[in-house]
N, C-alpha and C positions, 0 to 999 in steps of 0.2 A: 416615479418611485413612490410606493405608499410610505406614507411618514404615521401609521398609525405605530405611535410608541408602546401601547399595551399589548404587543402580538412578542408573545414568547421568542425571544434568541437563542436560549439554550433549555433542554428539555436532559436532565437526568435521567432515565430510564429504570437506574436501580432503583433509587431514591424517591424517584416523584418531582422532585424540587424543579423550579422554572424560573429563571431567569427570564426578564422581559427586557427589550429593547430600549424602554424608558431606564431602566437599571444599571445599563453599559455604558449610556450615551451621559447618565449622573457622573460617571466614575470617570471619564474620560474628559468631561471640560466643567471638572474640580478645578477652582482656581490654581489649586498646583498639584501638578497630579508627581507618582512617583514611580518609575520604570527600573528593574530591575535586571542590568545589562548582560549578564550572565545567570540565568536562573533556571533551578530543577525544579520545576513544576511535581505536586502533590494528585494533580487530579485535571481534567478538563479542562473544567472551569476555570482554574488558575492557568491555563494553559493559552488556553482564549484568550482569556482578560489581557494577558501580557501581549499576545500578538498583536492583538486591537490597538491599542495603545503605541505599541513603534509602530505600528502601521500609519496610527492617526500623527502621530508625533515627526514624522521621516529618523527614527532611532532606527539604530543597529542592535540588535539584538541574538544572544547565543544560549541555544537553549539545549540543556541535557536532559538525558532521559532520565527518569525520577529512580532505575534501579541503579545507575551507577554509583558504585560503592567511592569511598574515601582512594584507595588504592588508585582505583580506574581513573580518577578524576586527575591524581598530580601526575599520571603517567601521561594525562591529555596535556602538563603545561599548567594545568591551573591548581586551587587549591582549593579547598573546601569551605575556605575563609571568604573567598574570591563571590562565593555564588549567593545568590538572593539577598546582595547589600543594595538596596535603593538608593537612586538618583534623582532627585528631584528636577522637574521639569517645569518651566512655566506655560499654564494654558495657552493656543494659540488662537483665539477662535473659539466661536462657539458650534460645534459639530454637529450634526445632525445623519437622518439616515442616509438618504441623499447623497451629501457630502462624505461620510463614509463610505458608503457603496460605490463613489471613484474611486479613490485611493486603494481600495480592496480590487477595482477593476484593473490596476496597472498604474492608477497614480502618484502611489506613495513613492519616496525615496528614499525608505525605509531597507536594511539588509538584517537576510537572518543567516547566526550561524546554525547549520544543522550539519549534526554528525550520517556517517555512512551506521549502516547496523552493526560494520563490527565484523562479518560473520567468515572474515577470514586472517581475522590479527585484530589490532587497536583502533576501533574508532576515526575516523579521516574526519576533520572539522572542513566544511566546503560554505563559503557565503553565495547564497542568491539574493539577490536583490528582490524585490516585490514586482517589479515588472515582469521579469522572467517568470517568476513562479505563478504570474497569472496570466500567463503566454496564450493557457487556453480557454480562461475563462470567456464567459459567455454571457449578456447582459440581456435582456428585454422585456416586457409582458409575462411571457407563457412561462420564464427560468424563474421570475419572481414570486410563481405561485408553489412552488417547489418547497417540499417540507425532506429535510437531507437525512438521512441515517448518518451516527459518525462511529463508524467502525475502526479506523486508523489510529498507530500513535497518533498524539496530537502534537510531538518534539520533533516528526519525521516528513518529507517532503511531500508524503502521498496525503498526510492530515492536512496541511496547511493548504495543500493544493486545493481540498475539499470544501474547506472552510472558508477561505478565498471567493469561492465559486457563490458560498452564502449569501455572504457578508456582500458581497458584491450586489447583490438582487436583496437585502431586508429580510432573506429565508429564516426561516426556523430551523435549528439543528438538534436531531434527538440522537445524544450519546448513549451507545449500546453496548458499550466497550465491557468486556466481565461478567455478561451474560453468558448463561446455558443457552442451549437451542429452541427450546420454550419461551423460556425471557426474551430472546429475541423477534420469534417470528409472534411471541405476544405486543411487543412494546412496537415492530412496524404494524399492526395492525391496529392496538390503541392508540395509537399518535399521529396515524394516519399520513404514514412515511411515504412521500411518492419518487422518493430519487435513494438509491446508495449504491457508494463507490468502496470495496473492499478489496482483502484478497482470494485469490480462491481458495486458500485453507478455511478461508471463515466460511463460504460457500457450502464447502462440504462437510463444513459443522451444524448448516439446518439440513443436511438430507437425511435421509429418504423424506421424497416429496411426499406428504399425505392432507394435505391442503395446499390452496392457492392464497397468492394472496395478489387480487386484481388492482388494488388501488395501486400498488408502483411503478410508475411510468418508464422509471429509466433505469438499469442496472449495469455498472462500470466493473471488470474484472482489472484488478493492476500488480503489479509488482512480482509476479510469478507468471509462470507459464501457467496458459489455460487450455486447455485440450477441447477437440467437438464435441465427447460425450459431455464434459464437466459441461460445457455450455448448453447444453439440451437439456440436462438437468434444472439448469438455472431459469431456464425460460419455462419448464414448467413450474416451475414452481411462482415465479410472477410473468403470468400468459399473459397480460398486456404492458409488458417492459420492450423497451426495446436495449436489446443487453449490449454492450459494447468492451472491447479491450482495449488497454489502454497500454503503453509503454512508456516506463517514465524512470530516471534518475535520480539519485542526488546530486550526480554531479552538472546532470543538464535539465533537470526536469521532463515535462511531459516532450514524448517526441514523436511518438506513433499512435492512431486512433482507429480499430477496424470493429466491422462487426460480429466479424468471428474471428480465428487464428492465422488470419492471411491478412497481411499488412502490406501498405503501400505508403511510399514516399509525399506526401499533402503537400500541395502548390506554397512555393515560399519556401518551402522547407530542402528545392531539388537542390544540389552543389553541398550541402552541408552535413544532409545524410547519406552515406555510402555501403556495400556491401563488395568488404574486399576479403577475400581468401577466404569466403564462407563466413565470414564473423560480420557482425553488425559495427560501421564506425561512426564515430560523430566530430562534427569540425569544431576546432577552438572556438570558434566562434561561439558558439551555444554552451559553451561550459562555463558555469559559476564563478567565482572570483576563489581563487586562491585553492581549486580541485584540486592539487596534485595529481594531475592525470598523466600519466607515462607517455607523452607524444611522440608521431613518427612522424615528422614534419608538420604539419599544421591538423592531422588526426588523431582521435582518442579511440584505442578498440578499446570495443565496452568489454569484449571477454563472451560476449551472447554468440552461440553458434547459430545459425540461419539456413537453411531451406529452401533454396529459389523456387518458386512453384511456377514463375514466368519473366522471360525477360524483358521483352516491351509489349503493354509498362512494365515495370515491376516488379513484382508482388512476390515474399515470401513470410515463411513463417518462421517463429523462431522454436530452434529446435532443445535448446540446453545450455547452460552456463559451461563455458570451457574447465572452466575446473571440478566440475559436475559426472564428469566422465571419470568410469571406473577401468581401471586396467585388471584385466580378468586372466591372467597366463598369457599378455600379449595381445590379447582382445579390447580392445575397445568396448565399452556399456553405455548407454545412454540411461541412467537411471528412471528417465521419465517413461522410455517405452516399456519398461518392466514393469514399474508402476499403474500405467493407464492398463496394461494388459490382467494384473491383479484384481484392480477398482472394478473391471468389467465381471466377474465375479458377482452372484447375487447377494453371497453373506458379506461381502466386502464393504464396510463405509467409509472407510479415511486407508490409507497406507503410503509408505515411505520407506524407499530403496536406499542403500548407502553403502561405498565400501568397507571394509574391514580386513586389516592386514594383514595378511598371511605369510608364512616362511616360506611355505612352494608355491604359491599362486602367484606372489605378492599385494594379492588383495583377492578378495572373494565379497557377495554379493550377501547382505543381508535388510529384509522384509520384515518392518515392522509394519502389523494390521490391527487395525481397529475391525470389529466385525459388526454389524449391525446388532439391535439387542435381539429381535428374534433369532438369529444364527447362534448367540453368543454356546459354549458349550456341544454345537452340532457339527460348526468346519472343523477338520484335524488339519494339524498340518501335513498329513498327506494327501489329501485331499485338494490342498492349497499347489503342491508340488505340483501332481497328474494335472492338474488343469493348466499351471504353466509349462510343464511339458509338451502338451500339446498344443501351446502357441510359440514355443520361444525356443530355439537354438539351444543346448544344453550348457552352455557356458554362460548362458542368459539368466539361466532360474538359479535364483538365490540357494544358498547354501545350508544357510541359519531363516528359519521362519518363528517371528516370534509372535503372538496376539498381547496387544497391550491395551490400554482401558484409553489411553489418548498418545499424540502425536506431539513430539517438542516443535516449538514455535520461537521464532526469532524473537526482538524488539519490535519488529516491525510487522509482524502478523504472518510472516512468511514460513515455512518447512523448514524448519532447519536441518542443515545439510551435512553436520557434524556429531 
Protein backbone atom coordinates (compact mmCIF):
# COMPACT_ATOMS: atom_id res chain seq x y z
CA UNK A 1 0.00 0.00 0.00
CA UNK A 2 1.47 3.55 -0.92
CA UNK A 3 1.64 5.42 2.29
CA UNK A 4 2.44 8.61 0.23
CA UNK A 5 0.35 11.11 2.50
CA UNK A 6 0.39 14.06 -0.03
CA UNK A 7 -1.75 12.23 -2.85
CA UNK A 8 -5.23 13.83 -2.77
CA UNK A 9 -8.34 11.76 -0.92
CA UNK A 10 -10.93 13.86 -2.04
CA UNK A 11 -11.21 16.14 -5.07
CA UNK A 12 -14.25 18.70 -5.19
CA UNK A 13 -14.91 18.98 -8.64
CA UNK A 14 -17.24 22.05 -8.20
CA UNK A 15 -15.00 23.80 -6.03
CA UNK A 16 -11.38 22.80 -6.87
CA UNK A 17 -10.79 22.24 -3.17
CA UNK A 18 -8.60 18.85 -2.32
CA UNK A 19 -8.29 17.19 0.50
CA UNK A 20 -5.09 15.22 1.01
CA UNK A 21 -4.71 11.91 2.73
CA UNK A 22 -2.20 13.57 5.11
CA UNK A 23 -5.44 15.76 6.13
CA UNK A 24 -7.81 12.79 7.06
CA UNK A 25 -5.40 10.68 8.74
CA UNK A 26 -4.63 14.41 10.97
CA UNK A 27 -8.29 14.30 11.90
CA UNK A 28 -8.67 10.81 12.71
CA UNK A 29 -5.76 10.13 15.38
CA UNK A 30 -6.54 13.70 17.14
CA UNK A 31 -5.93 12.67 20.55
CA UNK A 32 -9.64 12.67 20.94
CA UNK A 33 -11.34 12.91 17.97
CA UNK A 34 -15.36 13.48 17.94
CA UNK A 35 -18.01 11.17 16.07
CA UNK A 36 -21.31 12.12 15.53
CA UNK A 37 -23.69 9.18 15.88
CA UNK A 38 -26.54 10.28 14.15
CA UNK A 39 -25.73 12.88 11.51
CA UNK A 40 -27.08 14.75 8.35
CA UNK A 41 -24.28 15.49 6.47
CA UNK A 42 -24.02 19.30 4.49
CA UNK A 43 -21.79 18.09 1.66
CA UNK A 44 -19.20 15.06 0.77
CA UNK A 45 -16.76 15.92 2.57
CA UNK A 46 -18.65 15.86 5.78
CA UNK A 47 -19.95 12.74 4.69
CA UNK A 48 -16.60 11.14 4.26
CA UNK A 49 -14.98 12.39 7.09
CA UNK A 50 -17.82 10.74 9.41
CA UNK A 51 -17.75 7.46 7.66
CA UNK A 52 -13.87 7.34 7.97
CA UNK A 53 -13.88 7.84 11.37
CA UNK A 54 -16.69 4.75 12.62
CA UNK A 55 -14.91 3.11 10.28
CA UNK A 56 -11.56 3.78 11.96
CA UNK A 57 -13.12 3.90 15.36
CA UNK A 58 -15.47 0.25 15.08
CA UNK A 59 -18.62 3.04 15.88
CA UNK A 60 -22.13 2.62 14.70
CA UNK A 61 -23.06 5.22 12.84
CA UNK A 62 -26.65 6.58 11.21
CA UNK A 63 -26.67 8.89 8.68
CA UNK A 64 -29.55 10.94 6.98
CA UNK A 65 -29.78 12.36 3.92
CA UNK A 66 -29.05 16.25 4.21
CA UNK A 67 -32.80 16.97 2.50
CA UNK A 68 -34.80 15.41 5.14
CA UNK A 69 -36.84 18.12 6.65
CA UNK A 70 -37.83 18.40 10.50
CA UNK A 71 -41.23 16.63 9.81
CA UNK A 72 -39.42 13.49 7.90
CA UNK A 73 -36.99 13.16 10.67
CA UNK A 74 -39.53 12.69 13.94
CA UNK A 75 -41.71 10.53 11.71
CA UNK A 76 -38.23 8.30 11.35
CA UNK A 77 -38.27 8.01 15.48
CA UNK A 78 -35.77 10.75 15.87
CA UNK A 79 -35.61 14.37 16.57
CA UNK A 80 -33.86 17.15 15.16
CA UNK A 81 -32.25 17.65 18.50
CA UNK A 82 -31.00 13.98 18.27
CA UNK A 83 -28.61 14.72 15.07
CA UNK A 84 -25.06 16.06 14.73
CA UNK A 85 -24.54 16.12 18.68
CA UNK A 86 -20.93 14.80 19.12
CA UNK A 87 -19.42 11.98 20.91
CA UNK A 88 -16.21 12.11 21.89
CA UNK A 89 -13.96 9.27 21.36
CA UNK A 90 -10.50 8.46 22.59
CA UNK A 91 -7.78 7.79 19.90
CA UNK A 92 -6.94 4.26 19.58
CA UNK A 93 -3.77 4.00 17.74
CA UNK A 94 -2.11 5.84 15.55
CA UNK A 95 -3.72 5.11 11.85
CA UNK A 96 -2.21 5.24 8.85
CA UNK A 97 -3.01 4.47 5.09
CA UNK A 98 -2.42 0.88 5.33
CA UNK A 99 -4.12 0.39 8.38
CA UNK A 100 -7.05 2.05 7.09
CA UNK A 101 -7.26 0.44 3.86
CA UNK A 102 -8.00 -2.94 6.10
CA UNK A 103 -10.69 -1.71 7.86
CA UNK A 104 -12.16 -0.18 4.72
CA UNK A 105 -11.42 -3.75 3.12
CA UNK A 106 -13.97 -5.61 5.64
CA UNK A 107 -12.08 -5.00 8.85
CA UNK A 108 -13.88 -2.67 10.67
CA UNK A 109 -16.63 -3.43 13.26
CA UNK A 110 -17.93 -0.64 12.56
CA UNK A 111 -22.28 -0.47 11.48
CA UNK A 112 -23.93 2.00 9.44
CA UNK A 113 -27.43 3.02 9.58
CA UNK A 114 -28.70 3.89 6.14
CA UNK A 115 -32.00 4.65 5.12
CA UNK A 116 -33.95 2.92 1.98
CA UNK A 117 -34.83 6.18 -0.62
CA UNK A 118 -38.07 6.35 0.38
CA UNK A 119 -39.65 5.92 -3.03
CA UNK A 120 -42.68 4.22 -1.91
CA UNK A 121 -43.73 5.55 1.79
CA UNK A 122 -41.12 6.44 4.78
CA UNK A 123 -37.79 5.81 4.73
CA UNK A 124 -36.67 1.99 6.22
CA UNK A 125 -33.44 2.55 8.55
CA UNK A 126 -31.49 -0.91 7.70
CA UNK A 127 -27.88 -1.42 9.62
CA UNK A 128 -25.03 -3.02 7.53
CA UNK A 129 -22.17 -3.70 8.99
CA UNK A 130 -18.80 -2.68 7.24
CA UNK A 131 -18.11 -6.28 6.28
CA UNK A 132 -20.88 -6.68 4.39
CA UNK A 133 -20.88 -3.51 2.53
CA UNK A 134 -17.29 -4.47 1.45
CA UNK A 135 -18.37 -7.94 0.44
CA UNK A 136 -17.27 -6.77 -2.88
CA UNK A 137 -14.55 -4.91 -2.66
CA UNK A 138 -11.34 -5.64 -4.15
CA UNK A 139 -7.69 -4.82 -3.03
CA UNK A 140 -4.34 -4.97 -4.89
CA UNK A 141 -1.64 -3.19 -7.17
CA UNK A 142 -3.66 -2.42 -10.32
CA UNK A 143 -7.22 -1.23 -7.92
CA UNK A 144 -4.81 1.08 -6.09
CA UNK A 145 -4.04 3.03 -9.06
CA UNK A 146 -7.61 3.91 -9.53
CA UNK A 147 -8.64 7.50 -9.36
CA UNK A 148 -12.84 6.97 -8.68
CA UNK A 149 -15.68 9.45 -9.89
CA UNK A 150 -18.20 9.95 -6.90
CA UNK A 151 -21.25 10.20 -8.45
CA UNK A 152 -23.65 8.60 -5.47
CA UNK A 153 -25.41 9.87 -2.57
CA UNK A 154 -22.76 9.77 -0.17
CA UNK A 155 -25.70 8.70 2.95
CA UNK A 156 -26.86 5.76 0.54
CA UNK A 157 -25.39 2.25 0.14
CA UNK A 158 -24.28 2.58 -3.44
CA UNK A 159 -21.87 5.84 -2.12
CA UNK A 160 -20.35 3.92 0.64
CA UNK A 161 -20.05 0.89 -1.32
CA UNK A 162 -17.84 3.26 -3.70
CA UNK A 163 -16.01 4.83 -1.28
CA UNK A 164 -15.17 1.64 0.41
CA UNK A 165 -13.70 0.26 -2.75
CA UNK A 166 -11.22 3.71 -2.35
CA UNK A 167 -10.38 4.06 0.84
CA UNK A 168 -9.58 0.51 0.79
CA UNK A 169 -6.66 0.75 -1.95
CA UNK A 170 -5.25 4.86 -0.79
CA UNK A 171 -7.59 6.05 -4.14
CA UNK A 172 -8.30 9.42 -5.01
CA UNK A 173 -12.04 10.33 -5.01
CA UNK A 174 -13.16 13.14 -7.42
CA UNK A 175 -16.90 14.14 -6.33
CA UNK A 176 -18.94 15.21 -9.35
CA UNK A 177 -22.18 15.28 -7.65
CA UNK A 178 -24.27 18.73 -8.93
CA UNK A 179 -22.70 19.01 -12.13
CA UNK A 180 -24.19 19.77 -15.64
CA UNK A 181 -23.08 17.31 -18.37
CA UNK A 182 -19.99 19.54 -19.39
CA UNK A 183 -18.79 19.92 -15.58
CA UNK A 184 -18.74 16.35 -15.67
CA UNK A 185 -17.34 14.91 -18.57
CA UNK A 186 -14.81 18.13 -18.03
CA UNK A 187 -13.85 17.29 -14.38
CA UNK A 188 -13.45 13.16 -15.53
CA UNK A 189 -11.05 14.29 -17.88
CA UNK A 190 -9.19 17.11 -15.68
CA UNK A 191 -8.77 14.84 -12.93
CA UNK A 192 -7.98 12.14 -14.85
CA UNK A 193 -10.84 9.72 -13.55
CA UNK A 194 -10.19 6.11 -14.38
CA UNK A 195 -12.96 4.11 -12.58
CA UNK A 196 -16.93 5.34 -12.05
CA UNK A 197 -19.67 3.68 -10.47
CA UNK A 198 -23.21 5.52 -11.01
CA UNK A 199 -26.59 5.34 -12.17
CA UNK A 200 -27.86 5.11 -15.46
CA UNK A 201 -29.93 8.21 -15.08
CA UNK A 202 -26.62 10.05 -14.52
CA UNK A 203 -25.45 8.10 -17.68
CA UNK A 204 -27.81 9.59 -19.96
CA UNK A 205 -27.08 12.88 -18.51
CA UNK A 206 -23.61 12.94 -20.66
CA UNK A 207 -25.37 11.80 -23.83
CA UNK A 208 -25.21 12.25 -26.82
CA UNK A 209 -21.76 10.80 -27.21
CA UNK A 210 -19.67 13.53 -28.97
CA UNK A 211 -16.18 12.78 -27.52
CA UNK A 212 -14.41 10.05 -25.84
CA UNK A 213 -13.08 9.93 -22.94
CA UNK A 214 -10.12 6.94 -23.08
CA UNK A 215 -8.58 7.41 -19.84
CA UNK A 216 -11.50 5.46 -17.84
CA UNK A 217 -10.91 1.92 -17.35
CA UNK A 218 -13.73 0.66 -15.59
CA UNK A 219 -17.49 1.88 -15.82
CA UNK A 220 -20.13 0.25 -13.14
CA UNK A 221 -23.97 0.82 -14.05
CA UNK A 222 -26.22 0.18 -10.43
CA UNK A 223 -29.13 0.65 -8.85
CA UNK A 224 -31.68 0.79 -12.03
CA UNK A 225 -32.15 -1.22 -14.67
CA UNK A 226 -29.63 -0.90 -17.63
CA UNK A 227 -30.73 -1.75 -21.07
CA UNK A 228 -28.16 -2.91 -24.34
CA UNK A 229 -28.73 0.24 -25.99
CA UNK A 230 -28.06 2.42 -22.70
CA UNK A 231 -24.94 0.21 -22.46
CA UNK A 232 -23.54 0.65 -26.05
CA UNK A 233 -23.86 4.13 -25.44
CA UNK A 234 -21.84 4.07 -22.41
CA UNK A 235 -18.97 2.06 -23.92
CA UNK A 236 -18.75 4.59 -26.60
CA UNK A 237 -18.50 7.06 -24.85
CA UNK A 238 -15.28 5.53 -22.59
CA UNK A 239 -14.04 2.93 -25.43
CA UNK A 240 -11.41 1.48 -23.23
CA UNK A 241 -13.73 0.88 -20.00
CA UNK A 242 -14.78 -2.26 -19.38
CA UNK A 243 -18.51 -1.39 -18.36
CA UNK A 244 -20.02 -3.69 -15.86
CA UNK A 245 -23.75 -3.88 -13.93
CA UNK A 246 -24.04 -4.30 -10.79
CA UNK A 247 -27.06 -5.18 -8.56
CA UNK A 248 -27.07 -4.17 -5.20
CA UNK A 249 -29.54 -3.31 -2.03
CA UNK A 250 -29.98 -1.53 0.97
CA UNK A 251 -31.06 -4.22 2.40
CA UNK A 252 -28.27 -6.66 1.29
CA UNK A 253 -25.97 -4.95 -0.50
CA UNK A 254 -24.08 -5.63 -3.72
CA UNK A 255 -25.44 -9.25 -5.04
CA UNK A 256 -25.21 -9.49 -8.71
CA UNK A 257 -22.00 -8.40 -11.09
CA UNK A 258 -22.41 -9.04 -15.10
CA UNK A 259 -21.07 -7.35 -18.01
CA UNK A 260 -24.15 -6.54 -19.63
CA UNK A 261 -27.95 -7.23 -18.63
CA UNK A 262 -27.71 -10.94 -18.07
CA UNK A 263 -26.71 -11.91 -14.78
CA UNK A 264 -25.75 -15.03 -13.10
CA UNK A 265 -25.58 -16.40 -9.66
CA UNK A 266 -21.22 -15.93 -8.63
CA UNK A 267 -19.75 -18.96 -6.88
CA UNK A 268 -20.50 -18.55 -2.85
CA UNK A 269 -23.32 -16.87 -3.63
CA UNK A 270 -25.44 -20.38 -5.02
CA UNK A 271 -28.21 -21.42 -2.07
CA UNK A 272 -28.66 -17.92 -1.13
CA UNK A 273 -29.83 -16.29 -4.37
CA UNK A 274 -32.84 -17.57 -5.92
CA UNK A 275 -35.28 -17.04 -8.86
CA UNK A 276 -38.85 -18.05 -7.62
CA UNK A 277 -42.04 -17.22 -9.55
CA UNK A 278 -40.18 -14.88 -11.82
CA UNK A 279 -39.00 -12.47 -9.16
CA UNK A 280 -35.58 -12.24 -7.91
CA UNK A 281 -35.01 -13.65 -3.99
CA UNK A 282 -32.49 -13.33 -1.40
CA UNK A 283 -31.81 -15.57 1.78
CA UNK A 284 -31.70 -13.98 5.32
CA UNK A 285 -28.78 -14.63 5.45
CA UNK A 286 -27.34 -11.77 3.23
CA UNK A 287 -29.73 -9.11 4.87
CA UNK A 288 -28.44 -6.38 7.00
CA UNK A 289 -29.23 -6.16 10.65
CA UNK A 290 -32.69 -5.02 11.40
CA UNK A 291 -34.14 -4.70 7.18
CA UNK A 292 -37.52 -5.24 8.00
CA UNK A 293 -37.85 -7.45 5.19
CA UNK A 294 -41.40 -9.31 4.66
CA UNK A 295 -39.98 -13.10 4.79
CA UNK A 296 -41.50 -16.28 3.31
CA UNK A 297 -39.69 -18.53 5.38
CA UNK A 298 -36.06 -17.92 5.33
CA UNK A 299 -36.47 -15.59 1.80
CA UNK A 300 -36.67 -11.91 0.98
CA UNK A 301 -38.54 -11.09 -2.67
CA UNK A 302 -36.82 -8.22 -3.52
CA UNK A 303 -40.12 -7.24 -5.64
CA UNK A 304 -37.39 -7.24 -8.96
CA UNK A 305 -39.13 -9.16 -11.86
CA UNK A 306 -36.52 -11.32 -13.81
CA UNK A 307 -36.38 -12.92 -17.29
CA UNK A 308 -34.73 -16.40 -17.57
CA UNK A 309 -32.80 -16.21 -20.57
CA UNK A 310 -31.23 -19.95 -19.43
CA UNK A 311 -31.60 -22.52 -17.08
CA UNK A 312 -28.45 -24.34 -16.63
CA UNK A 313 -26.60 -22.34 -15.59
CA UNK A 314 -28.57 -19.69 -14.99
CA UNK A 315 -28.61 -16.55 -16.37
CA UNK A 316 -31.48 -13.85 -16.49
CA UNK A 317 -32.02 -10.39 -16.71
CA UNK A 318 -33.88 -8.26 -14.81
CA UNK A 319 -36.86 -7.16 -16.25
CA UNK A 320 -38.79 -4.36 -13.80
CA UNK A 321 -39.68 -3.50 -10.26
CA UNK A 322 -43.16 -5.23 -9.51
CA UNK A 323 -44.67 -2.31 -8.59
CA UNK A 324 -43.38 -0.68 -11.74
CA UNK A 325 -46.14 -2.14 -13.77
CA UNK A 326 -48.94 -0.30 -15.17
CA UNK A 327 -52.39 -1.68 -15.50
CA UNK A 328 -53.73 -0.36 -18.78
CA UNK A 329 -57.71 -1.42 -19.03
CA UNK A 330 -56.42 -4.81 -17.64
CA UNK A 331 -53.18 -4.84 -19.58
CA UNK A 332 -50.28 -5.14 -17.99
CA UNK A 333 -47.01 -2.32 -19.00
CA UNK A 334 -43.84 -2.70 -18.39
CA UNK A 335 -42.75 0.84 -18.31
CA UNK A 336 -39.36 0.16 -19.26
CA UNK A 337 -40.07 -1.45 -22.63
CA UNK A 338 -41.99 1.76 -23.58
CA UNK A 339 -39.34 3.67 -22.56
CA UNK A 340 -36.34 2.06 -24.20
CA UNK A 341 -38.64 1.94 -27.42
CA UNK A 342 -39.11 6.10 -27.04
CA UNK A 343 -35.04 6.58 -26.14
CA UNK A 344 -34.51 4.69 -29.47
CA UNK A 345 -35.88 7.72 -31.19
CA UNK A 346 -32.97 10.10 -32.64
CA UNK A 347 -34.48 13.43 -30.91
CA UNK A 348 -34.85 11.47 -27.82
CA UNK A 349 -32.18 12.10 -24.79
CA UNK A 350 -33.55 11.16 -21.33
CA UNK A 351 -37.46 9.88 -20.93
CA UNK A 352 -39.82 8.34 -18.44
CA UNK A 353 -42.93 6.33 -18.62
CA UNK A 354 -45.41 6.23 -15.50
CA UNK A 355 -48.93 5.55 -14.83
CA UNK A 356 -51.57 8.01 -14.29
CA UNK A 357 -55.10 7.35 -12.97
CA UNK A 358 -57.84 7.23 -14.93
CA UNK A 359 -61.76 6.80 -14.22
CA UNK A 360 -62.14 4.24 -17.37
CA UNK A 361 -58.78 2.97 -17.96
CA UNK A 362 -57.99 2.92 -14.40
CA UNK A 363 -54.67 4.19 -15.24
CA UNK A 364 -53.33 5.30 -18.54
CA UNK A 365 -49.64 5.78 -19.75
CA UNK A 366 -47.76 8.91 -19.71
CA UNK A 367 -44.26 10.00 -21.49
CA UNK A 368 -42.22 12.58 -20.13
CA UNK A 369 -39.14 13.40 -22.73
CA UNK A 370 -36.39 15.32 -22.59
CA UNK A 371 -35.28 15.80 -26.41
CA UNK A 372 -31.89 16.38 -27.45
CA UNK A 373 -30.97 20.31 -27.88
CA UNK A 374 -30.76 19.95 -31.63
CA UNK A 375 -34.44 18.41 -31.90
CA UNK A 376 -35.48 20.80 -29.20
CA UNK A 377 -38.73 22.62 -31.09
CA UNK A 378 -38.69 20.03 -34.24
CA UNK A 379 -40.19 16.55 -32.43
CA UNK A 380 -44.28 17.07 -32.11
CA UNK A 381 -45.71 15.02 -30.20
CA UNK A 382 -47.27 13.39 -32.96
CA UNK A 383 -44.49 12.54 -34.34
CA UNK A 384 -43.52 10.98 -30.94
CA UNK A 385 -47.01 8.97 -31.08
CA UNK A 386 -46.49 7.46 -35.04
CA UNK A 387 -43.19 6.21 -34.18
CA UNK A 388 -44.58 4.37 -31.01
CA UNK A 389 -47.26 3.21 -33.00
CA UNK A 390 -45.33 1.51 -35.09
CA UNK A 391 -43.41 -0.51 -32.35
CA UNK A 392 -45.90 -0.86 -29.57
CA UNK A 393 -49.24 -2.61 -29.28
CA UNK A 394 -51.82 0.38 -28.79
CA UNK A 395 -52.59 0.06 -25.34
CA UNK A 396 -48.66 0.45 -25.09
CA UNK A 397 -48.30 4.04 -26.39
CA UNK A 398 -48.70 6.51 -23.84
CA UNK A 399 -51.69 8.83 -23.80
CA UNK A 400 -50.24 12.13 -22.47
CA UNK A 401 -46.80 12.93 -24.13
CA UNK A 402 -45.26 15.75 -22.59
CA UNK A 403 -41.35 17.32 -23.59
CA UNK A 404 -39.86 18.79 -20.40
CA UNK A 405 -36.38 20.44 -20.01
CA UNK A 406 -35.35 17.46 -17.12
CA UNK A 407 -36.42 14.12 -15.54
CA UNK A 408 -37.19 14.02 -11.46
CA UNK A 409 -34.64 11.97 -9.62
CA UNK A 410 -34.75 10.13 -6.49
CA UNK A 411 -32.24 10.72 -3.28
CA UNK A 412 -30.48 8.18 -4.69
CA UNK A 413 -29.77 9.21 -8.40
CA UNK A 414 -32.43 6.93 -9.74
CA UNK A 415 -35.99 7.88 -12.11
CA UNK A 416 -38.28 8.50 -9.95
CA UNK A 417 -41.30 6.42 -10.47
CA UNK A 418 -43.85 8.81 -8.91
Amino acid sequence: MNEATDRDWLIDARSGLRTKYAELLARLNARTATLRPCFQPASTNEALVEVTLAVARDADLTLFDHDFGAREIEALGYSTVQLNQPTTMIAGGTLTIASLAQLAAGGSRARLGLFTSGSTGLPKLVWQSVANLARAVKVSTRHAEAIWAFAYNPTHVAGIQVYLQALANGCTVVDVQGLDRAGVLDALSCHRVTHISATPSFYRLLLPVDRSLPGVRSVTLGGERADGPLVAKVSALFPNARVHNVYASTEAGTLLVADGDVFAIAPGLEGRIAVREGQLNVHRALLGEFAGCPLAGDWYATGDMVEIVSEQPLRFRIVARERDWVNVGGSKVNPHEVEAVLAAHPGVGQVRVLGRKNSVMGHILCAEIVLLDAFVGLVTETEIRAYAAERLQPFKIPRIIRFVSQLATTRTGKLSRT
